[in-house]
N, C-alpha and C positions, 0 to 999 in steps of 0.2 A: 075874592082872591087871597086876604089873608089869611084863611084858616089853611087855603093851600099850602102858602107860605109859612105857614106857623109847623105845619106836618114834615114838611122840607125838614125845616131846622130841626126839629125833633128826629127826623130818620138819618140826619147828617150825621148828627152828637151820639144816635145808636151804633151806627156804622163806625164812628170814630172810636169809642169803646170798645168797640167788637175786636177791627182789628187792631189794634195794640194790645188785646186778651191775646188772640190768635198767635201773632209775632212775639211774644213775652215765652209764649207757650211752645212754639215753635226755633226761639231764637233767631228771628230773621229780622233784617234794618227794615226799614220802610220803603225803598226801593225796591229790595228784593222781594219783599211780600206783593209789592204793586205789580211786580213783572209777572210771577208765579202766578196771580188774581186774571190779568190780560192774557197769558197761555192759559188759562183753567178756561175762560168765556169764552175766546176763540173754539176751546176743545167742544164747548156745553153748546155752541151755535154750530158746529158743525155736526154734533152730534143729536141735536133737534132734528136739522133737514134730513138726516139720514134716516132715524128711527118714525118721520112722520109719512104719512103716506101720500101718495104722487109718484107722477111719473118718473122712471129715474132717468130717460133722456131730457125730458124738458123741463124737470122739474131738481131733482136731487142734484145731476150731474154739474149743469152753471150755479147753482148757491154754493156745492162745494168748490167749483172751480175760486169762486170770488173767495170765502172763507182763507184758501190758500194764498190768495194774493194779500190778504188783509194780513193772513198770520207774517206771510213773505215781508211786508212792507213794517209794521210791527215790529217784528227783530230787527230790522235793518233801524227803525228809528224810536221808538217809545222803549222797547228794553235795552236796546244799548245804549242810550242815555242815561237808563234809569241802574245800567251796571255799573257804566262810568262813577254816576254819584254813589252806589252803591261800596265802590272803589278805595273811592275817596270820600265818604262818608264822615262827617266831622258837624260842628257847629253852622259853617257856612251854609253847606248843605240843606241843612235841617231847615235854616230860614228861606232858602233860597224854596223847598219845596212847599212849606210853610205859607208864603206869599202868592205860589202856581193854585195850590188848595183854595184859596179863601177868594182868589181868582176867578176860579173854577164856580166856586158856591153864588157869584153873585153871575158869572155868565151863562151857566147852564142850566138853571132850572129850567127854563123852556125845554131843553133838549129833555132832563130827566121826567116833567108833566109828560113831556109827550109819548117815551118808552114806556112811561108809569098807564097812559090813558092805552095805550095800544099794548101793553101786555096785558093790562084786563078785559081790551073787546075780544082779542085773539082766543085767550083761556076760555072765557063764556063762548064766545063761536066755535071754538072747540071742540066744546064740551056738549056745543047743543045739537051738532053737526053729527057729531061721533054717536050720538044718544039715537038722531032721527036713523041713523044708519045701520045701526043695529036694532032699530024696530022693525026698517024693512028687511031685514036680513042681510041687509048688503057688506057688512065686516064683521067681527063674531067681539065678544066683550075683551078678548086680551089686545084686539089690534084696536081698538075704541079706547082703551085705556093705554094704549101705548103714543097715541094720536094726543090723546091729553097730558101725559107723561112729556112728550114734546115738545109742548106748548106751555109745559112747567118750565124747563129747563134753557127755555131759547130765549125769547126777549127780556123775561126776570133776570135772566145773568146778565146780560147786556145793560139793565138797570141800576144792578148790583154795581156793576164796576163800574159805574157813573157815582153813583155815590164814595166809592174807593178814592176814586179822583177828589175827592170833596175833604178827605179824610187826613188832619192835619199829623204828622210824625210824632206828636207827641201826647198822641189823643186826646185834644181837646182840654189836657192839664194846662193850671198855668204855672210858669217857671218858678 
């Protein structure tokens, strides 16, 4: 278990670099960048179910359904709080999201193991699924590749912004 946790802390302190590169680059607080990351993953998971293949009644249409409710509920409470401080963005702030982060790092690694272990059976089932499918003929190599293109884009985002969460406003410098 600790090499797990040794790779954690190393993909944390990436991510935490990363975006303060991004935001420095961008000009955006740490709020804002975190709102903009939660509408990008919502965008990349609704945009998985659609581009992967399934039925689009019983398959496409309820994941989209729920995505909506997720982005619906989302605005109403993760980015309007994270505007509010955005708002009023100062020192408090910074500590107060500073302490949610580190929070975060010691309550969710189970959550991120487990989006981390299920986006790599998903991409490999994928990818082995798409492979058998287009031996027998049954989908042609651009919808096989679009099937894994999918499967890029859905849970790894979903990953991604778990680490975001983890990600201190002042990346990881100390004062």
């Amino acid at each position: 278990m600790e090499p797990i946790l040794q790779l954690d802390i190393k993909l944390i302190a990436a991510t935490e670099s990363g975006l303060l590169s991004v935001r420095r680059k961008l000009g955006l607080s740490h709020p804002a960048a975190l709102a903009w990351a939660g509408s990008i993953t919502i965008f990349l998971l609704a945009l998985s179910t659609f581009l992967g293949t399934g039925s689009l009644y019983y398959t496409k249409v309820p994941l989209l359904v729920l995505y909506a409710i997720l982005a619906y509920w989302m605005g109403g409470t993760v980015i309007r709080m994270l505007g509010d401080l955005h708002d009023n963005w100062g020192a408090e702030s910074e500590r107060i999201i500073t302490i949610v982060s580190l929070k975060n790092r010691r309550t969710l690694w189970p959550l991120r193991l487990m989006f981390a272990l299920g986006s790599i059976v998903f991409l490999v089932s994928s990818i082995s699924i798409s492979l058998k499918l287009i031996d027998v003929g049954a989908i042609t190599y651009a919808r096989g590749a679009l099937n894994v293109f999918s499967a890029v884009i859905g849970l790894p985002a979903l990953l991604l912004y778990q680490y975001l969460q983890c990600a201190r406003p002042n990346g990881g410098r100390l004062p």
